[in-house]
C-alpha positions as a Python dict, from the first residue, in 0.01 Angstrom:
ca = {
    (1, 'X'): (0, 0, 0),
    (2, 'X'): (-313, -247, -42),
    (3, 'X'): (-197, -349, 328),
    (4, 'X'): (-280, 15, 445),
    (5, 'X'): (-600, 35, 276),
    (6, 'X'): (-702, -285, 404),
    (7, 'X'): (-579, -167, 765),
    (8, 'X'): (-770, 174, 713),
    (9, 'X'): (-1158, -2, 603),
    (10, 'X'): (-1091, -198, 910),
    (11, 'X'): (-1063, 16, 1155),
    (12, 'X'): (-1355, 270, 956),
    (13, 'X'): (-1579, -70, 973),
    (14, 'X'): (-1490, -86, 1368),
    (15, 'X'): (-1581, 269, 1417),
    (16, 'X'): (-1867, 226, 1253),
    (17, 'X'): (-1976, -54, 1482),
    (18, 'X'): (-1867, 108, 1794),
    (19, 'X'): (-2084, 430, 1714),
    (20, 'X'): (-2395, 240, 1627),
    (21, 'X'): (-2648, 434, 1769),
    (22, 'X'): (-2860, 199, 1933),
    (23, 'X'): (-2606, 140, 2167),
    (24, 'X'): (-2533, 501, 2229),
    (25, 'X'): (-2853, 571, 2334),
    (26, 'X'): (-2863, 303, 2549),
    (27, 'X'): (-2512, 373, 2727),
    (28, 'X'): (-2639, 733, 2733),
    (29, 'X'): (-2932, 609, 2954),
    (30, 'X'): (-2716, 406, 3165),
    (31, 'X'): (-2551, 730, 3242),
    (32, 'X'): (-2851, 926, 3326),
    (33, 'X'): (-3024, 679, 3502),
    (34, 'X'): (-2722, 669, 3720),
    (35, 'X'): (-2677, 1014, 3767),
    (36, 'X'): (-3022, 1093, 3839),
    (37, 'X'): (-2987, 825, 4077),
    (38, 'X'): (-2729, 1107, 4289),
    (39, 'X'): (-2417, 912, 4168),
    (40, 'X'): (-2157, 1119, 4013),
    (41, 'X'): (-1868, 816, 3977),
    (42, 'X'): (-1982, 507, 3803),
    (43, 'X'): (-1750, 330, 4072),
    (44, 'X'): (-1936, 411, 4352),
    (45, 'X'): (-2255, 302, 4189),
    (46, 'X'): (-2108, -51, 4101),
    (47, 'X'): (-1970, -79, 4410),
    (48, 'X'): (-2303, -2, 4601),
    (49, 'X'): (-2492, -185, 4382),
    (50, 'X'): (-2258, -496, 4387),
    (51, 'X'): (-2210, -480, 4027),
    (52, 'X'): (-1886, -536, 3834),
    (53, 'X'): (-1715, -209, 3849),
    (54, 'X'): (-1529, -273, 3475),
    (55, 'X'): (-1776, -446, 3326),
    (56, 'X'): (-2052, -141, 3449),
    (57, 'X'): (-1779, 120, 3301),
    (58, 'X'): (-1788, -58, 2965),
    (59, 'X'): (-2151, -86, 2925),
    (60, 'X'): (-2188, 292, 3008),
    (61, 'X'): (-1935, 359, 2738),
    (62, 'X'): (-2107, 111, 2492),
    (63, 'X'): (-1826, -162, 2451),
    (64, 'X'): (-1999, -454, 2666),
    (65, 'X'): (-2384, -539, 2619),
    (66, 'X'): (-2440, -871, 2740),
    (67, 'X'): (-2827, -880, 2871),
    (68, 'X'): (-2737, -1020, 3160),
    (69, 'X'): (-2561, -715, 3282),
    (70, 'X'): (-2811, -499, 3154),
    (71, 'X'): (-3059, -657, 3343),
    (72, 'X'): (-2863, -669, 3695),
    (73, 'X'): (-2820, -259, 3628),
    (74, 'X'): (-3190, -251, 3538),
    (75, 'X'): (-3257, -484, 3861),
    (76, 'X'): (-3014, -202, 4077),
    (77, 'X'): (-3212, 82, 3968),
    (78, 'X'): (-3574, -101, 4039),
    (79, 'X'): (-3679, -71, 3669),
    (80, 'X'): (-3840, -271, 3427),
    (81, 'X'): (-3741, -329, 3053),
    (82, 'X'): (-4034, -155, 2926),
    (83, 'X'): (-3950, 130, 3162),
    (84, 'X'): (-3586, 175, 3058),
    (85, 'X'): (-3640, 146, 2660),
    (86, 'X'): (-3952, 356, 2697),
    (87, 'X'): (-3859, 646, 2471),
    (88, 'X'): (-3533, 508, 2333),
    (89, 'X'): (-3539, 551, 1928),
}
Protein backbone atom coordinates (compact mmCIF):
# COMPACT_ATOMS: atom_id res chain seq x y z
CA UNK A 1 0.00 0.00 0.00
CA UNK A 2 2.77 2.68 1.08
CA UNK A 3 4.23 1.63 -2.51
CA UNK A 4 0.98 3.08 -4.14
CA UNK A 5 0.95 6.15 -2.22
CA UNK A 6 4.44 6.76 -2.90
CA UNK A 7 3.71 5.97 -6.75
CA UNK A 8 0.57 8.33 -6.58
CA UNK A 9 2.65 11.82 -4.88
CA UNK A 10 4.98 11.07 -7.66
CA UNK A 11 3.25 11.28 -10.42
CA UNK A 12 0.86 14.42 -8.59
CA UNK A 13 4.52 16.11 -8.03
CA UNK A 14 5.20 15.47 -11.98
CA UNK A 15 1.95 16.94 -12.92
CA UNK A 16 2.49 19.59 -10.98
CA UNK A 17 5.76 20.39 -12.70
CA UNK A 18 4.55 19.78 -16.12
CA UNK A 19 1.58 22.36 -15.64
CA UNK A 20 3.72 25.07 -14.21
CA UNK A 21 2.42 27.95 -15.67
CA UNK A 22 5.29 29.80 -16.73
CA UNK A 23 5.90 27.36 -19.17
CA UNK A 24 2.37 27.23 -20.40
CA UNK A 25 2.31 30.56 -21.26
CA UNK A 26 5.30 30.40 -22.95
CA UNK A 27 4.43 27.16 -25.12
CA UNK A 28 1.10 28.96 -25.63
CA UNK A 29 3.08 31.81 -27.35
CA UNK A 30 5.11 29.52 -29.30
CA UNK A 31 1.85 28.43 -30.71
CA UNK A 32 0.50 31.75 -31.57
CA UNK A 33 3.44 33.19 -32.76
CA UNK A 34 3.48 30.35 -35.17
CA UNK A 35 0.13 30.46 -36.20
CA UNK A 36 -0.04 34.04 -36.72
CA UNK A 37 2.92 33.43 -38.68
CA UNK A 38 0.16 31.46 -41.44
CA UNK A 39 1.43 28.01 -40.22
CA UNK A 40 -1.21 25.66 -39.26
CA UNK A 41 1.28 22.33 -38.70
CA UNK A 42 4.17 22.85 -36.40
CA UNK A 43 6.02 20.47 -38.98
CA UNK A 44 5.95 22.62 -41.69
CA UNK A 45 7.19 25.50 -39.63
CA UNK A 46 10.28 23.45 -38.35
CA UNK A 47 10.89 22.25 -41.47
CA UNK A 48 10.92 25.78 -43.17
CA UNK A 49 12.60 27.21 -40.56
CA UNK A 50 15.32 24.44 -40.34
CA UNK A 51 14.49 23.75 -36.87
CA UNK A 52 14.26 20.34 -35.18
CA UNK A 53 10.86 19.16 -35.98
CA UNK A 54 10.60 16.98 -32.38
CA UNK A 55 12.38 19.05 -30.41
CA UNK A 56 9.99 22.32 -31.85
CA UNK A 57 6.82 19.93 -31.04
CA UNK A 58 8.02 19.52 -27.45
CA UNK A 59 8.73 23.03 -26.69
CA UNK A 60 5.22 24.03 -28.06
CA UNK A 61 3.77 21.46 -25.74
CA UNK A 62 6.02 22.61 -22.77
CA UNK A 63 8.22 19.40 -22.21
CA UNK A 64 11.67 20.80 -23.71
CA UNK A 65 12.97 24.44 -22.77
CA UNK A 66 16.48 24.56 -23.39
CA UNK A 67 17.33 28.45 -24.31
CA UNK A 68 19.05 27.54 -27.02
CA UNK A 69 16.04 26.35 -28.86
CA UNK A 70 14.07 29.06 -27.71
CA UNK A 71 16.27 31.39 -29.09
CA UNK A 72 16.70 29.68 -32.71
CA UNK A 73 12.53 29.84 -32.73
CA UNK A 74 12.81 33.44 -31.53
CA UNK A 75 15.72 33.96 -34.28
CA UNK A 76 12.99 32.13 -37.05
CA UNK A 77 10.31 34.44 -36.25
CA UNK A 78 12.73 37.79 -36.34
CA UNK A 79 11.95 38.61 -32.65
CA UNK A 80 13.74 39.74 -29.81
CA UNK A 81 13.53 38.43 -26.13
CA UNK A 82 12.04 41.49 -24.88
CA UNK A 83 9.53 41.25 -27.72
CA UNK A 84 8.41 37.67 -27.10
CA UNK A 85 8.10 37.89 -23.10
CA UNK A 86 6.56 41.31 -23.50
CA UNK A 87 3.22 40.69 -21.81
CA UNK A 88 3.88 37.17 -20.53
CA UNK A 89 2.79 37.03 -16.61
Amino acid sequence: MDFAINLLNMATKKKKELLDDRIVSISKRLQKLRKDAGYTSYENFALEKELPRVQYWRMEKGTNFQFKSLLQILDAHEMTLEEFFKGLK
